[in-house]
C-alpha positions in Angstrom: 7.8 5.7 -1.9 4.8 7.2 -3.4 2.5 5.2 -1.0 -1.3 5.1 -1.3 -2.1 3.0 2.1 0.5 3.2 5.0 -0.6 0.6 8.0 1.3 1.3 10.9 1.2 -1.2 13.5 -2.6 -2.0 13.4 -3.8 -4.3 16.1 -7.4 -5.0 16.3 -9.2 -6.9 19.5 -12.8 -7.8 20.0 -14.3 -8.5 23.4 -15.9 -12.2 23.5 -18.1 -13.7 26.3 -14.9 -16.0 26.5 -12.2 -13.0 26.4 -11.4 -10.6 24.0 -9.7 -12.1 20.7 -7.0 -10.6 19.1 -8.2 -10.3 14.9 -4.9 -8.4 14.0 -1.9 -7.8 15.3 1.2 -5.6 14.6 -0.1 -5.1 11.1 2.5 -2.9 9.1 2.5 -2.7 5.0 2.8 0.6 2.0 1.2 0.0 -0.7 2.1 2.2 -4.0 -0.6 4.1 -5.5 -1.5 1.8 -8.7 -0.2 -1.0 -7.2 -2.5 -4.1 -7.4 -2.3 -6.0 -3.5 -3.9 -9.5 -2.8 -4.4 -10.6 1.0 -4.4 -13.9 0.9 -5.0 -16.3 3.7 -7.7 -19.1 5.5 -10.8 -17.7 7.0 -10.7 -16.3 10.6 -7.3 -14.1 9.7 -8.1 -11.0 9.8 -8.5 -10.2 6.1 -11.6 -8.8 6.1 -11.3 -6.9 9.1 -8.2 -5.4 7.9 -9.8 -4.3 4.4 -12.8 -2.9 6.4 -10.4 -1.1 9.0 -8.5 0.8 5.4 -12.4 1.4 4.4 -13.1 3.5 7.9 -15.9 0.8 8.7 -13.8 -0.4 11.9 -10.8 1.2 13.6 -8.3 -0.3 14.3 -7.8 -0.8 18.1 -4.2 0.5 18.3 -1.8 1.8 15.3 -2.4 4.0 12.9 -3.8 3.5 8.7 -3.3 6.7 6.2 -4.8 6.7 2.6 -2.7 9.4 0.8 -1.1 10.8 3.5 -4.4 11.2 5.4 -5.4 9.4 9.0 -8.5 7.2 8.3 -11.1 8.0 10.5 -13.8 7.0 8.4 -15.5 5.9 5.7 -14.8 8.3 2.3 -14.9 8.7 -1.4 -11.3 8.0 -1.8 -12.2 4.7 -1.0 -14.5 2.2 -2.9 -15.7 -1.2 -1.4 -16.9 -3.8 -3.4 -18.0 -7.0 -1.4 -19.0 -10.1 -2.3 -22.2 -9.3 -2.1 -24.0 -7.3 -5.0 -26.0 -5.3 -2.2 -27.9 -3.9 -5.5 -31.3 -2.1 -5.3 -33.5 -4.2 -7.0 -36.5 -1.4 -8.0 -33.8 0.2 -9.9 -32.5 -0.3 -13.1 -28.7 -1.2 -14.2 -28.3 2.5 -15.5 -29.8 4.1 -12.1 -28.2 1.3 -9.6 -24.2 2.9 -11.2 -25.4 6.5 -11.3 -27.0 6.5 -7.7 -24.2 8.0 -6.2 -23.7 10.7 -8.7 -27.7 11.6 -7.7 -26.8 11.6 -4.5 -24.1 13.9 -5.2 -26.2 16.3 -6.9 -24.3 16.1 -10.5 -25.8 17.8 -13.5 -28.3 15.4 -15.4 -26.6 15.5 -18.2 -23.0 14.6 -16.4 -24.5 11.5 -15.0 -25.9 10.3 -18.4 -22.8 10.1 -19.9 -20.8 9.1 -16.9 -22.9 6.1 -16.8 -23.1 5.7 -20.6 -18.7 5.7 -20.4 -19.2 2.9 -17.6 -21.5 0.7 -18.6 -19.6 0.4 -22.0 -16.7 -0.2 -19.9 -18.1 -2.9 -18.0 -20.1 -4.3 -21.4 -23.0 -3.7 -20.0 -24.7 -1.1 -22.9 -27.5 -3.8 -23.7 -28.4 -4.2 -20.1 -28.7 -0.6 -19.1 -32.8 -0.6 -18.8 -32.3 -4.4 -17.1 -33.4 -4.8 -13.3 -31.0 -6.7 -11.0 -33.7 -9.6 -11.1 -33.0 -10.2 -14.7 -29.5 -10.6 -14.6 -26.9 -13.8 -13.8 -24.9 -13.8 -10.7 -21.7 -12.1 -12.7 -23.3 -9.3 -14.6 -24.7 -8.6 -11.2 -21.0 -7.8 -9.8 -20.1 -6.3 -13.1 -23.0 -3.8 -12.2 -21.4 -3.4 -8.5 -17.8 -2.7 -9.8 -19.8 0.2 -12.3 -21.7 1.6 -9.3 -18.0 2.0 -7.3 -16.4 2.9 -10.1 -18.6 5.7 -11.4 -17.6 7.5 -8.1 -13.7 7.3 -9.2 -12.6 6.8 -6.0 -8.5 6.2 -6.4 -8.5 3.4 -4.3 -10.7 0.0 -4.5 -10.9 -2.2 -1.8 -12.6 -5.5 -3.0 -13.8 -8.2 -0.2 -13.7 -11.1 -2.5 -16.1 -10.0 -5.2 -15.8 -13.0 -7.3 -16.0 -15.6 -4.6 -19.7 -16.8 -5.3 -19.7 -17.2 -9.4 -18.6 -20.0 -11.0 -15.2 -20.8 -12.3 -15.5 -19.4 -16.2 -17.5 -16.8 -14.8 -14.8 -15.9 -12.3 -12.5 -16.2 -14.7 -13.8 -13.2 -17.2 -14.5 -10.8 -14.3 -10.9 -11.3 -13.0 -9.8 -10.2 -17.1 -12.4 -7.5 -16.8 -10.6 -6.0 -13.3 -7.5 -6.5 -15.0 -8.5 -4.5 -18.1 -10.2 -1.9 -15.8 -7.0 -1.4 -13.1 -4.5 -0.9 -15.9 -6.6 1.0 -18.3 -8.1 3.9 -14.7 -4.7 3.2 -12.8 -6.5 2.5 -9.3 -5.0 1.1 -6.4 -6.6 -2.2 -5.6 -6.4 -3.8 -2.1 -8.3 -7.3 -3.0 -9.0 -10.2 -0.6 -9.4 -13.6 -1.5 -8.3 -17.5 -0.1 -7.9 -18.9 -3.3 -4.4 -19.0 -4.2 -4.9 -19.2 -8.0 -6.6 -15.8 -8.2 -4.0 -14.3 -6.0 -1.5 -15.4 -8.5 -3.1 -14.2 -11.5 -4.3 -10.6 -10.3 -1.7 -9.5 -8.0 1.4 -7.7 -8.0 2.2 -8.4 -4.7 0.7 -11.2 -2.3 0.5 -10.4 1.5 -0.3 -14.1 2.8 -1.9 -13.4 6.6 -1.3 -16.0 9.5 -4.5 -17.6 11.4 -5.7 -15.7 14.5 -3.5 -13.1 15.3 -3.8 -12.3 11.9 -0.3 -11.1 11.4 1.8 -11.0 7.9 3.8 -14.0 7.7 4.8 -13.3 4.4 4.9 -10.2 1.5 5.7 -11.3 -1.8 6.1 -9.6 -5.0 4.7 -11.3 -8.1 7.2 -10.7 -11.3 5.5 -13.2 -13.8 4.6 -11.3 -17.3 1.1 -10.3 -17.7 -1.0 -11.9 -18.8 -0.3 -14.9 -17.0 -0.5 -18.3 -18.2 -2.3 -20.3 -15.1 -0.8 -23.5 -17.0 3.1 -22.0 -16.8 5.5 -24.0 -14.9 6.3 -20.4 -13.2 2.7 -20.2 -12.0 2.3 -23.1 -10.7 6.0 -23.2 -8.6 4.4 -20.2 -7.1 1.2 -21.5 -6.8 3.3 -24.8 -5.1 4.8 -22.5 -2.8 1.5 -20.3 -1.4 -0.2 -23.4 -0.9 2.9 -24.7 1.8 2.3 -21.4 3.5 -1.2 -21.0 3.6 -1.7 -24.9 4.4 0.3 -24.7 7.5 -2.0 -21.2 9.1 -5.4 -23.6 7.7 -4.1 -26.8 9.9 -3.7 -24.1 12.6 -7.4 -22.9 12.2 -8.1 -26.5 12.4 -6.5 -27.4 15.1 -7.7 -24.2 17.2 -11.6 -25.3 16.2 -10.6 -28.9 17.4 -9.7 -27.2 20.7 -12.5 -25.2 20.8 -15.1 -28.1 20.4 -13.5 -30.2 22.7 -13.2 -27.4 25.2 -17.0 -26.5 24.9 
């Protein structure tokens, strides 16, 4: 298999004034390089902190994660992160907030110009280029994000559920626009999200996580034709079946916070 990301029995603890809690346990997953992966699941299993674990933010407290055949010890530019937050600087400009990293890496002038030219046209941001982050809405703030990653063409993008704060039609063009971008550049995408319907749509593959130990309960591969028709009877038997799995880890959250409060 001509894998991108090997996990390899990734646990992940945290000490607690009430004990240390177990965030992951026995992880273990491949994916291809170009392969699109969703991690679906209710908060509080571990999706996050596995995504920042394959970023090199957090290591993983036993096991073992490679990103093209290399041990993750860190952070690096093989790997992009794009979170939910825009984390844009707002003194700069659309144009300077997607070529900062290329300053920082010392390109030619000239390089970065039309780097960022080629991205922004990408992203349909052209118009906006002399724009400050104040003057834009919510998603042309995260289209400006996914420039700023992108303009470092790191392989891989890991993506902490980017679209999880804009409104539905809003949401709904930026998941076209990732689409676009992933099969026109060929990156892998590693994307974490709780809303089933988005999973569906983007992914070719859905790892759904169990509550705390977040381990995988389930991997499965997504073979509806793209694009995909949200309204399909296909789509929404899958969509049927997602929600039985992930309703069953949420009750289990539920319960555990019932225990909690009633413990405290």
């Amino acid at each position: 298999m001509d894998s991108s990301i090997v996990i390899s029995g990734v646990n992940k603890t945290f000490p607690t004034p009430h004990g240390v809690v177990v965030a992951l346990q026995d992880i273990n997953l491949e994916i291809r390089k170009g392969e699109f992966v969703c991690l679906l699941g209710p908060s509080g299993c571990g999706k996050s902190t596995l995504l920042n674990a394959v970023a090199g933010f957090s290591l993983p407290s036993q096991g073992l994660i490679k990103v093209n055949g290399q041990a993750v010890t860190q952070p690096g530019p093989d790997r992009g992160m794009v979170f939910q937050e825009y984390a844009l600087f707002p003194w700069m400009t659309v144009a300077q907030n997607v070529g900062f990293g290329l300053e920082i890496k010392k390109l030619p002038k000239a390089d970065i110009r039309s780097r960022v030219d080629a991205l922004l046209k990408l992203l349909k941001l052209s118009e906006f280029s002399e724009r400050f982050p104040r003057d834009l809405s919510g998603g042309m703030r995260q289209r400006v994000a996914i420039a700023r990653i992108l303009a470092l063409d790191s392989p891989i993008l890991l993506m902490d559920e980017p679209f999880g704060a804009l409104d539905a039609l809003t949401r709904r063009s930026l998941q076209d626009e990732l689409l676009r971008i992933w099969s026109e550049l060929g990156k892998t995408v590693l994307f974490v999200t709780h809303s089933i319907e988005e999973s569906i749509f983007l992914a070719d593959r859905i790892v759904v996580m169990t509550y705390r130990p977040g381990t995988i309960k389930q991997d499965i591969r997504v073979t509806l034709p793209r694009p995909r028709d949200s309204a399909s009877p296909e789509f929404n038997k899958l969509k049927r079946d997602l929600s039985e799995l992930v309703s069953s880890e949420q009750a289990r959250h539920e319960d555990a916070e019932r225990r909690a409060l009633t413990t405290d």
